[in-house]
N, C-alpha and C positions, 0 to 999 in steps of 0.2 A: 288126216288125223281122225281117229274116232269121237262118232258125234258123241258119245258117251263120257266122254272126260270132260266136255263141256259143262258151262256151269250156268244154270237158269237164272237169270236176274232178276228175276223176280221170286228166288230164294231167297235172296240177300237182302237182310231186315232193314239197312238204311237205302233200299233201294225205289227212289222217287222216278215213275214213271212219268210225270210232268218235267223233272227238271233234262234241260239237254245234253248229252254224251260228248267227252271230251273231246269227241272228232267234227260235232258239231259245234264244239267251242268256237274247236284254230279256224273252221271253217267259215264264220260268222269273224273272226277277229283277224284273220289275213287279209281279208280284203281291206278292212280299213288302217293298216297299217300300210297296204302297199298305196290305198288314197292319197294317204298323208304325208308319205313318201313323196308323192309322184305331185302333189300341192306345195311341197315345200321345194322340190326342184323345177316346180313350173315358175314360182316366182320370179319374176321378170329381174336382171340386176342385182343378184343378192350380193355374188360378188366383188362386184364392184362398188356397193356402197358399201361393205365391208371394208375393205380398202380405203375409200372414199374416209369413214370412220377413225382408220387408222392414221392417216396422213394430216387430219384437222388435230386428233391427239398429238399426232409429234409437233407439228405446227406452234400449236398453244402453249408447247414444254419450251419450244424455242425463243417465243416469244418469250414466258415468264423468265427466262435466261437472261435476252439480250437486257429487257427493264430491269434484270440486280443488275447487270453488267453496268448499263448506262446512270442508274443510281450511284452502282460506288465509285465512277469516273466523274460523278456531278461533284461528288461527297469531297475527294480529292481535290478535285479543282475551286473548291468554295473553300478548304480549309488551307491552299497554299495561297489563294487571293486575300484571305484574312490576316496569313501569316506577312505577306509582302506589306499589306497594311499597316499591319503592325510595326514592323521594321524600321516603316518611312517616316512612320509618323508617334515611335518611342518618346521623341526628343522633345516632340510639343503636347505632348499628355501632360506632360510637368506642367504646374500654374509657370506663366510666363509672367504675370504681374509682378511677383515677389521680385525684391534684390538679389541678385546673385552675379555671380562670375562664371564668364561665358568661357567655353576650353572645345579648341579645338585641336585635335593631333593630327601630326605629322610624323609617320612614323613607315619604317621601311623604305626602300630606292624610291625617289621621287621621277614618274615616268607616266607615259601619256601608258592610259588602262590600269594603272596601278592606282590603290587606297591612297597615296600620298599623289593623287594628278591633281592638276590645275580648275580641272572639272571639278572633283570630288569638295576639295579642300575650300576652293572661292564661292560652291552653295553655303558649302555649314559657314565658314566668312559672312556671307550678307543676312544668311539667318539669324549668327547670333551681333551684326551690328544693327540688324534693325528690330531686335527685340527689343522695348523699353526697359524690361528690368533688368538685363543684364550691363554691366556696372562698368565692368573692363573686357577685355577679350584674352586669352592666355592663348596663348604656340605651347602647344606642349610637344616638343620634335624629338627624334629617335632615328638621328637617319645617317648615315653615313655621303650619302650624296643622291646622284642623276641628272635628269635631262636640266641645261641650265635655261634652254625656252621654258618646259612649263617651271622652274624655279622664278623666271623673269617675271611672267605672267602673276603669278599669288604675288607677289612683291608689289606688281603694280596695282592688282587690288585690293590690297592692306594697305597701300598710301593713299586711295583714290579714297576708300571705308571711314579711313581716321577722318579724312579731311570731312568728307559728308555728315558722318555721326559724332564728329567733337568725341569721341571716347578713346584710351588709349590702350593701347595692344603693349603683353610684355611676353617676354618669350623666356620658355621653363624648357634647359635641354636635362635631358636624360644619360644617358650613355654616350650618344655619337651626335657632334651636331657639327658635321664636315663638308666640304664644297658646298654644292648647288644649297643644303639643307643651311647653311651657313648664309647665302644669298637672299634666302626668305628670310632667316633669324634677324638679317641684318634691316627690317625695314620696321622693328620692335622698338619701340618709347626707352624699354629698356630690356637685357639678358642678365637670367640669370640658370647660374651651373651649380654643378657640384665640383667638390675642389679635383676630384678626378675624371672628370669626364673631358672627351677629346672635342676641340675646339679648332676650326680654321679650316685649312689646306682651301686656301685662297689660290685657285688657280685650274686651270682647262687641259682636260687631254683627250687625245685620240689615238686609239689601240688597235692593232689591228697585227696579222701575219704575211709575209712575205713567202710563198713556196719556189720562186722563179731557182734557185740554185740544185733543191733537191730534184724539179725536175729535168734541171738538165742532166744529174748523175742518174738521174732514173730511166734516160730519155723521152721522156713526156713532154709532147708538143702543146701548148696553148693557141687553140686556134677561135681568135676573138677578134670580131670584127664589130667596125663600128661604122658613125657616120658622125663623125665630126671629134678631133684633135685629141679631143682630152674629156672623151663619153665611158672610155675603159677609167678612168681617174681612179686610183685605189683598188682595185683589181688585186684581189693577192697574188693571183697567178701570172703578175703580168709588173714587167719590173717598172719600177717609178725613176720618172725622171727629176734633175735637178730642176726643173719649172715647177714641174709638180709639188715638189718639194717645198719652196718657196713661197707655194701658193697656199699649201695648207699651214703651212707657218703662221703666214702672212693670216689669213681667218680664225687660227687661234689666239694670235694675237690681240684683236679685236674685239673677240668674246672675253679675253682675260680683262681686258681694257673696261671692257662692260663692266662686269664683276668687282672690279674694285673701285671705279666709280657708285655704284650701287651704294659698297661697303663706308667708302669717306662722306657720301651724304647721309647713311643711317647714321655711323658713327661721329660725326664729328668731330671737334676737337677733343673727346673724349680717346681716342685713337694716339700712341705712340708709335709712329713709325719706326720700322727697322728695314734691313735689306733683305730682312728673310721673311718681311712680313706677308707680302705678296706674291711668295718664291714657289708657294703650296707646299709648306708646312702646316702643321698639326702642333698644337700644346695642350695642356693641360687645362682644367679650367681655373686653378689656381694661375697659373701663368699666362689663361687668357682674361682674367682681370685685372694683372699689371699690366699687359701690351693695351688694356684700354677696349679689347674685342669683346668682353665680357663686363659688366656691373657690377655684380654681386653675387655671393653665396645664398641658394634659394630654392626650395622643392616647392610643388602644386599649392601643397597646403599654406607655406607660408606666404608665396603670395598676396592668396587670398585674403588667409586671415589679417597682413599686417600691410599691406600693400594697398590692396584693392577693399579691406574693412567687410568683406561680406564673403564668410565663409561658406554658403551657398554654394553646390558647383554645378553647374549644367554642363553636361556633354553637348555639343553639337554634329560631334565629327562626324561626318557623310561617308559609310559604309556599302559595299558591293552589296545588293539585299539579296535574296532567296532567289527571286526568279531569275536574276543577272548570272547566280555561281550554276544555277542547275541549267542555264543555255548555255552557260563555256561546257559543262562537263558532258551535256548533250550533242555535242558537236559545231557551236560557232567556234571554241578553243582550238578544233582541228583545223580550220581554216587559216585561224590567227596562226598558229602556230608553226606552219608550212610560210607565210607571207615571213615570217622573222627568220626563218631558216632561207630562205631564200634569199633575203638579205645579206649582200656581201662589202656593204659600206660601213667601216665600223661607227661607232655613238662616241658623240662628244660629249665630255664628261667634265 
């Protein structure tokens, strides 16, 4: 290039001979940028406590997780223990001093695990006979029948009650107060119905199925083996003999015998016998106040009010509470319910 096109710098009117040229700038300012560089990758572990940083961050997130987590499982478990509390202890919130009339139901199949057991039924019994203010006791029952052990059982603890607490028990049926529920009715001071509700069926049964004929048209062999004579006994798949026969006869017989023993000491002479009293019939509750099986025409209220003088009513009844329904539904129900399927003796009734 010719010198001549060059331009004097020291023509150019803002030109500061002290201050330094742009090449002395980078020149002066590269080095300490590659310093800086080469300080900030000398750091020993950066890294890894970068890392390090990130790993305490997640950490702490997880933590502040697990404590909601475990707060609203606390939260839960303190509001179903309240609620179970609640439940159990409904029945004695109520002032217990006042007068009133004690009611306890019996309602639905009477059956070991069911709202109408012997369990259930003989708490809320000795809670409301050993309450002082309560006056009388009421059966308020709705039940078609069941198991006549635990029917036996509440019968003996409503006689044992009465005798202890001097107070008397009367029993209010509803809709159905048949077999075994009739067994409990019958240890009452006194029963009272409506003129149509079903009353009675005095008497024991045992149900069951026989497949031994279809599977010989099916040719299906039953291969059961036992150790000892009569361990197959009711086998549906396995045909019955006349001993057998005889024998379960003979133990229905017994239990009926129970039953209407039961029935001639609740009732007394207040009882009309007939041939069909005992046969396991059913009547009406008009017709089971002629046969003498029944007292009077009577709902809750009247009772109380005209009966027992103290229209007050306290429930007692002893119910399944919360934490009982939500471990059947949780899986003790599957257990139970596989041992009653496995069951091949049928229920006396």
């Amino acid at each position: 290039m010719n010198d001549s096109n060059r331009t004097d710098p020291s023509e150019n009117p803002d030109f500061d001979p002290n201050r330094p040229s742009a090449q002395q700038t980078r020149a002066q300012t590269a080095p300490e940028n590659v310093a800086t560089s080469k300080s900030l990758s000398a750091e020993p572990g950066w890294e890894r406590a970068t890392l390090e940083k990130l790993a305490f961050a997640s950490l702490n997130e997880q933590k502040a997780t697990r404590r909601w987590k475990t707060f609203v499982r606390l939260s839960w478990l303190a509001f179903f223990v309240f609620l179970v509390w609640f439940v159990m202890h409904r029945s004695t919130a109520t002032s217990v001093s006042a007068p009133h009339t004690a009611v306890v139901e019996i309602k639905g199949e009477i059956a070991d695990g069911a709202d109408a057991s012997a369990e259930f039924v003989n708490a809320a019994l000795r809670a409301a006979f050993e309450d002082e203010g309560a006056q009388a006791v009421v059966l308020l029952i709705n039940s078609p029948g069941g198991s006549p052990v635990q029917a036996g059982m509440m019968n003996d603890e409503i006689v044992r009650l009465k005798a202890k607490h001097k107070k008397p028990v009367y029993a209010v049926v509803g809709e159905t107060c048949a077999s075994a529920a009739y067994y409990v009715a019958a240890s009452a001071d006194r029963i009272f119905v409506d003129k149509a509700s079903i009353v009675g069926s005095i008497g024991v049964l045992m149900d069951g199925f026989g497949f031994t004929g279809l599977m010989d048209k099916l040719g299906v062999e039953r291969r059961l083996m036992t150790a000892g004579e009569n361990k197959g006994f009711l086998d549906p798949f396995s045909p019955q003999t006349d001993k057998q026969r005889v024998y379960a006869q003979a133990m229905l017989d017994q239990i009926h015998q129970q039953f209407i023993t039961v029935v001639k000491n609740g009732r007394g002479q207040r009882l009309k016998e007939t041939p069909e009293m005992f046969s396991g019939l059913f009547w009406t509750g008009q017709q089971a106040i002629e046969l003498g099986l029944a007292d009077q025409l009577g709902s809750l209220d009247y009772v109380a009010r005209e009966i027992v003088k103290t229209e007050e009513i306290i429930d007692y009844t002893r119910r399944e509470n919360v934490a009982e329904r939500l471990a059947k539904k949780f899986g003790a129900a599957i257990g139970d319910g596989a041992i009653r399927t496995l069951k091949t003796v049928p229920a006396i009734r």
